[in-house]
N, C-alpha and C positions, 0 to 999 in steps of 0.2 A: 529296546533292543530286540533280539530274538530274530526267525527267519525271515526272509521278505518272502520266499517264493507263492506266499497264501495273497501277498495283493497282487492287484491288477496295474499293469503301464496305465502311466497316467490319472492314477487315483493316490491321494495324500499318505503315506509322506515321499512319496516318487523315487521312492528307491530304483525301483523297474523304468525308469524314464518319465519324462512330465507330458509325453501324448499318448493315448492307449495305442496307435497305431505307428508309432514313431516312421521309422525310414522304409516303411511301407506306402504310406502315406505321401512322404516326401523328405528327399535327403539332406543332409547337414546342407550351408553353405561353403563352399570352397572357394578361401579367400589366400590371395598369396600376398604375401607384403610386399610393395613395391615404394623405393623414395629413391631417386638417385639425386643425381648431384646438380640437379636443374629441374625447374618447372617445365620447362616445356619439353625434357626429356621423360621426367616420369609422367607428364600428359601423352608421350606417346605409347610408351608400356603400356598405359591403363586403357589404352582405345585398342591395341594388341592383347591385353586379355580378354575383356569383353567379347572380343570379335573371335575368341578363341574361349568365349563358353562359360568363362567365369561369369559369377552369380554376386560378386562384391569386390568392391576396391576395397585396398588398405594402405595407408599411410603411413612411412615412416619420416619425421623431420629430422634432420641434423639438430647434433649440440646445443648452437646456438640459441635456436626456433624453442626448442625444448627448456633453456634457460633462462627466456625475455630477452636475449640479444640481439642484434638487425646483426648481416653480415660485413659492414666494415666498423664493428666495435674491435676494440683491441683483443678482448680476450675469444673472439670468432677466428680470428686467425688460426689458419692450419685446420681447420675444424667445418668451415664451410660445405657442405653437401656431401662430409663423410661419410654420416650415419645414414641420410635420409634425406630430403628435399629442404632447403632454404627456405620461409616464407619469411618476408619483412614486411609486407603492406598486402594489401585489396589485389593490385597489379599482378603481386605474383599467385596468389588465389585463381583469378580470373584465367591467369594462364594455365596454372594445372588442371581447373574443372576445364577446361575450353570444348564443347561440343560433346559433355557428358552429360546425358539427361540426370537431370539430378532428382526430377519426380521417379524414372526407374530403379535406379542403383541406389543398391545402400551402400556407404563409405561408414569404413571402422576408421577411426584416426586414432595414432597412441601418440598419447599427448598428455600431460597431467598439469604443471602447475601454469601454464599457460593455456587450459583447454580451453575457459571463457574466449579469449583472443581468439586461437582457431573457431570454435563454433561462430565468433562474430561474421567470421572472416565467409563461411561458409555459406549463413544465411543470407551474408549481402550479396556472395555469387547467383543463389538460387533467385536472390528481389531480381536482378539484372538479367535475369534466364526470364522472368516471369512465372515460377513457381512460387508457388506459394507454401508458407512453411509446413502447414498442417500436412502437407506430402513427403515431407523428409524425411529418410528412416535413415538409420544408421549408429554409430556409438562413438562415444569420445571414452578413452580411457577413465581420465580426469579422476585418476587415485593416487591424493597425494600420500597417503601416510605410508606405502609402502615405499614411496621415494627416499622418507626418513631412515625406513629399515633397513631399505636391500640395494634400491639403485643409485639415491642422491641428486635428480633431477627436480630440486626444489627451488623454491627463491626465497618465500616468507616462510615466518615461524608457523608451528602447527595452527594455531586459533584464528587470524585470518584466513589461511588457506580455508581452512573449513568453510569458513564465510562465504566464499567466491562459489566453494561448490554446492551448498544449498541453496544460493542466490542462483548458480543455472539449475537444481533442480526447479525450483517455482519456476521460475523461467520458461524452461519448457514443458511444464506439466499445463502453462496456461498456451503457449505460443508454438511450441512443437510436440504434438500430443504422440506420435509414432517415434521419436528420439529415443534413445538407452542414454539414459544422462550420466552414467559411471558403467565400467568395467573393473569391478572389484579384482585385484590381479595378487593370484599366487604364483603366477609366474615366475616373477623375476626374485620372489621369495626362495625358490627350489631351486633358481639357477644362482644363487648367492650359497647354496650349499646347505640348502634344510633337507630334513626326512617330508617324503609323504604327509606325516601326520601334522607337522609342523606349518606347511605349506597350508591345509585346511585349515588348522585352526587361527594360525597368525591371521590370515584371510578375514574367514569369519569374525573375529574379533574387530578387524579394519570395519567389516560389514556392519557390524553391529554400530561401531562408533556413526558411522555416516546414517543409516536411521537415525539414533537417537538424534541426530545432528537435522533432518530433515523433521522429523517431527516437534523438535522445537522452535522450528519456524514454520508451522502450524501447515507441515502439509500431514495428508490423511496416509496412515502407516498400509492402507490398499490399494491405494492410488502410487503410492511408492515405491514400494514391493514388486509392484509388476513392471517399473521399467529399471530394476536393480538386473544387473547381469557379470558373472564370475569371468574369469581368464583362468584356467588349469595349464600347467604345463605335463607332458605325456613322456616319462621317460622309460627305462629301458627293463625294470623289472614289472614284465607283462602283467600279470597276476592281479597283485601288487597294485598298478595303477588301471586295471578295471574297475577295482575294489573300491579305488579312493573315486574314483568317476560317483560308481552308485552310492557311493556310505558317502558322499556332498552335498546330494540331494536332499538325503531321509533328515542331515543334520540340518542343514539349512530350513526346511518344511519345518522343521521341530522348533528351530528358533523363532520364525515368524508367527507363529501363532502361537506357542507357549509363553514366549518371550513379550512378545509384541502384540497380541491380541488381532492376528490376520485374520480374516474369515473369508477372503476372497481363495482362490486356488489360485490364480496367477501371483499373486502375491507372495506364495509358499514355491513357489517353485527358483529352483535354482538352475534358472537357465546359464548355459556356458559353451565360453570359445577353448579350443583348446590350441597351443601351438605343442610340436616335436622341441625335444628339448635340446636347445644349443648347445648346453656346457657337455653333453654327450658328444657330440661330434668331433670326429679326432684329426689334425693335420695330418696324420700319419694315414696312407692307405686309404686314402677320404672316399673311394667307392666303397668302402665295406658302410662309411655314415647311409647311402643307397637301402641298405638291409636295415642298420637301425630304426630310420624316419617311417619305413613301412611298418615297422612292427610297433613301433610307439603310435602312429597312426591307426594300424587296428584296431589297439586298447583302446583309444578314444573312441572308435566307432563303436568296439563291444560296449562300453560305457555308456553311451548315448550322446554323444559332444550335438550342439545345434550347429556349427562349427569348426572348422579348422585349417591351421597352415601347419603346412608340410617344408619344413626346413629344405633348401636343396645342401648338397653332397658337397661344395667347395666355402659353404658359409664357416666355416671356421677360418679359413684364410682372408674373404673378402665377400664384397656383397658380387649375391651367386651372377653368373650367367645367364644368359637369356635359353639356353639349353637345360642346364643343370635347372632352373625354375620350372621350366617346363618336364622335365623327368617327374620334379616333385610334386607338380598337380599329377602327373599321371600313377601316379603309386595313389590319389584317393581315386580316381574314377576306374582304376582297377580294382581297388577294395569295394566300389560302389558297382560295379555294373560286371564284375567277373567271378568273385567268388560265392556270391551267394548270402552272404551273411544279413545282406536288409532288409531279407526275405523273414526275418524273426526278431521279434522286441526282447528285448535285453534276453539272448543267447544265454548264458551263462549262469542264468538265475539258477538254483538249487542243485549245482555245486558247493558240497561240501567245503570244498577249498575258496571258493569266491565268496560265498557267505560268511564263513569263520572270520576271510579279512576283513570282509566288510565292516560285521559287528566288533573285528579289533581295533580298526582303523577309529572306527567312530569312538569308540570308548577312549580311546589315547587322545582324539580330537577334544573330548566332552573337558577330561584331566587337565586341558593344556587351557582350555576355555574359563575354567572355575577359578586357574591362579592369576589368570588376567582380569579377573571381573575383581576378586580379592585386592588385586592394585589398583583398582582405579577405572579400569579399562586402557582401552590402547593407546590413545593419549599418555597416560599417562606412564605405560609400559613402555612405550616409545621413547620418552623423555631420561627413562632409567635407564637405557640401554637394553631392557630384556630379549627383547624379540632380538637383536644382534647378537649380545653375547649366545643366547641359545644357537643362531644359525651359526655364528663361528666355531661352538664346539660341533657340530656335527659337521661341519665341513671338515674341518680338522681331522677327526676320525675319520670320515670316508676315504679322507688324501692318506691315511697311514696304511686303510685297507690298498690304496692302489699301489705305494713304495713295498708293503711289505708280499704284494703279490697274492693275497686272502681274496681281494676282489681282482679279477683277468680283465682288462681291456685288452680287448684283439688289435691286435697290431701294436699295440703302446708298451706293454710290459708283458705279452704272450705274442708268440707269433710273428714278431717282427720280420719284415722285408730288408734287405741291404739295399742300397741305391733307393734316393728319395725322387719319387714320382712329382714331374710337377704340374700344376695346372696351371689353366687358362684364369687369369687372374684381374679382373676388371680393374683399373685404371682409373684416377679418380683425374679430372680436368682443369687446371688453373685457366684456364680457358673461363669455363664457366663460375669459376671464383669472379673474374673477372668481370664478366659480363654482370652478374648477378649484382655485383657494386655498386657497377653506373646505372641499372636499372632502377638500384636504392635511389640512386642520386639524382636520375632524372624523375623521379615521383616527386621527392621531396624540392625540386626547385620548379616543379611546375604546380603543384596545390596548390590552395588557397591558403594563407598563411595564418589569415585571420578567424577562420574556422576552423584549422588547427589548434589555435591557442584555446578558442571557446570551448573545444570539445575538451583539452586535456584540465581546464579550471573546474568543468562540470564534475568531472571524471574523480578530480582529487575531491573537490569537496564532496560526491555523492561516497568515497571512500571514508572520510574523517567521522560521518554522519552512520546511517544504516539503513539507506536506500539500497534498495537492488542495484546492485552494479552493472547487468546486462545490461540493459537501454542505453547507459553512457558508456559502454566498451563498443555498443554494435555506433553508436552517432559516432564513436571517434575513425572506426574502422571506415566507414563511407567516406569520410573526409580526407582519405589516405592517412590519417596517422598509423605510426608502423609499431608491431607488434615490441622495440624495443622502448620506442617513446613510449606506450599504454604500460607497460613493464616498472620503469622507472617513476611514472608518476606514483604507477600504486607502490611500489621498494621508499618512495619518499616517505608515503604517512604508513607503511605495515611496517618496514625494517624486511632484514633479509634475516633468516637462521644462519644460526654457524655451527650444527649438528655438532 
């Protein structure tokens, strides 16, 4: 514990930031999510960012994609390119990277119990580019246990799932050495209704499960460490979530090497994305959300984020505009290039007030850490329901602080406007439902039928057994098998949870 402001940015345990020169140096990336309701429509968004400066693509898939289901299964209906981009096979891969270097750009995808399938899916685009893997940078979320906790986009029980994702760790520590093979995500922890402190440590605890998990299948705890990377989310008490930026650092550094015996620095370092936080965003008055996304965006940058997406202003309604997207990259590149602030590594250090959080934050983090090792670890807190019930009581309370008016949301329960302002509200396509079907359908009657079969026999027995599953998820993906057929073969021999 005690004060940071005696160490140096970029010297252990990285309270001050994990480079000495941080955004002096070079600034976060600026990544906006994009997935609409077709491949070949969010292939043109992404060739419209690029061309407009962005430094990373990111991925969002619909429901379905995110389930194991192709889009003419039953329970796809209505759900088709809501959230995010439909991927059923290679075809539709091939269409979204179309004419995106993929040696340049790094692609973040959020994806979790299907990330094996996506990653397949990605590498066979880059074979067909002629890239070669050891070029690829980028991230796959691929954190199921927070699925269990907060979001619910699972298929199998906790214990194979773990399997699938230590088998892409090896995977790409041999075959994609510049990969981030997980996005450890507190995210959607905090937008389920946790505190700050709950948000690190539920995290960390996840963190900690998937080392233990990667190390037992004998990868080296240095070589692991260094392509581990967080997801924070940036809400609305400033202070507050500078604090929790720096005290995620010092704690995570402390765990890798107290814990786990690191001696690399990269290893210790707790790199991270951070997005603005959604459940902040209000339908009501949605240009004052304009003021919030910068100000939670600030925190991030005072914090040191590697990273970040900037919510736009109509995402509580729908997925935003091509306007409103565009306002939200420009609230970072006016915190990066107008006000000064990258001109100085962690600003804020020896503040009395940033400090005291800091060392509170962590200490509450440490507390929340020690009752989850007491049960088992996460696994096994997961299985009790802890980490839920804990987030449901504080969601609870924070919802009595906004009825009973203790906490002010502007415009929501302070301030209100008469007459509801309405926006421009994107449109989703049955159009491209459509199309998206017979595109399933013409993949699947023009393949080979019989190297379908080969690959999905491979695929179950290399599952019954305890071969690495990669090699037989990437041969199935080449042969057009679609991500709901690779889904169901593995739902055959894992089972599905039923949380």
């Amino acid at each position: 514990m005690g004060s940071s402001h005696h160490e140096k940015p970029g010297e252990f345990p990285f309270t001050r930031g994990i480079y000495p020169e941080m955004y002096r140096q070079r600034l976060w990336t600026m990544r906006q999510y994009a997935g609409f309701s077709s491949a070949e429509d969010s292939n043109a968004r992404y060739r419209y960012l690029l061309e407009n400066g962005q430094t990373g693509l990111s991925v969002a898939f619909d429901l379905p994609t995110q389930m194991g289901y192709d889009s003419d299964h039953e329970l796809a209906e209505g759900e088709v390119g809501r959230v995010g981009v439909p991927i059923n096979s290679l075809a539709d891969m091939e269409i979204l990277l179309d004419k995106i270097p993929l040696d340049k750009v790094s692609t973040s995808m959020t994806i979790n119990s299907t990330a094996a399938i996506l990653l397949a899916f990605y590498m066979a685009v880059a074979e067909k580019q002629g890239v070669s893997w050891e070029k690829l940078s980028g991230t796959i979320q691929n954190d199921i246990l927070k699925e269990y906790i907060a979001r619910g986009t699972y298929i199998f029980p906790p214990k194979p799932s773990m399997r699938i994702i230590t088998d892409i760790f090896a995977w790409c520590h041999e075959h994609l050495p510049r990969w981030n093979t997980i996005s450890i995500s507190g995210y959607h922890i905090r937008e389920a209704g946790s505190t700050a402190a709950q948000e690190l440590a539920f995290t960390f605890a996840n963190g900690i499960a998937y080392v233990e998990a990667g190390l037992s299948a004998g990868l080296d705890v240095n070589q692991l460490g260094s392509r581990l990377s967080f997801f924070w989310n940036a809400h609305n008490n400033f202070l507050e979530e500078v604090a929790k930026f720096r005290a995620s650092r010092r704690i995570w550094a402390k765990i890798m090497q107290d814990r786990f015996g690191a001696t690399e620095p990269k290893a210790m370092m707790c790199r991270f994305h951070t997005q603005t936080g959604g459940s902040t965003l209000t339908a009501q008055q949605i240009d004052n959300n304009v003021v919030r996304v910068t100000l939670q965006a600030l925190a991030a940058v005072l914090g040191g984020t590697q990273s970040l997406h900037t919510n736009a202003k109509d995402e509580a309604l729908a997925l935003p505009s091509e306007e409103s997207a565009r306002v939200a990259l420009r609230a970072q590149q006016i915190i990066a290039y107008e006000t000064g602030v990258t001109d100085y590594v962690d600003p804020l250090a020896g503040s009395e007030v940033i400090e005291a959080l800091t060392n509170e934050l962590e200490s509450k983090v440490l507390d929340y850490l020690r009752i989850v090792d007491e049960m088992g670890g996460a696994i096994a807190a997961i299985e009790s329901g802890y980490f839920q019930d804990e987030i449901s009581r504080s969601a609870y309370e924070q919802q009595q602080k906004i009825e009973s008016s203790e906490q002010i949301i502007v415009g929501v329960n302070e301030f209100q406007d008469d007459g509801s302002a309405s926006a421009e509200i994107m449109e989703l396509d049955q159009q491209a439902t459509d199309r998206q079907i017979e595109r399933l359908h013409k993949v699947k009657s023009s393949r080979d039928d019989q190297a379908v079969e080969t690959a999905l026999n491979n695929l179950s027995q290399a599952a019954r057994g305890d071969q690495n599953l990669m090699p037989f998820i990437l041969e199935a993906v080449k042969v057009y098998v679609t991500l709901g057929e690779i889904a169901d073969a593995l739902r055959q021999v894992f089972g599905e949870y039923e949380g």
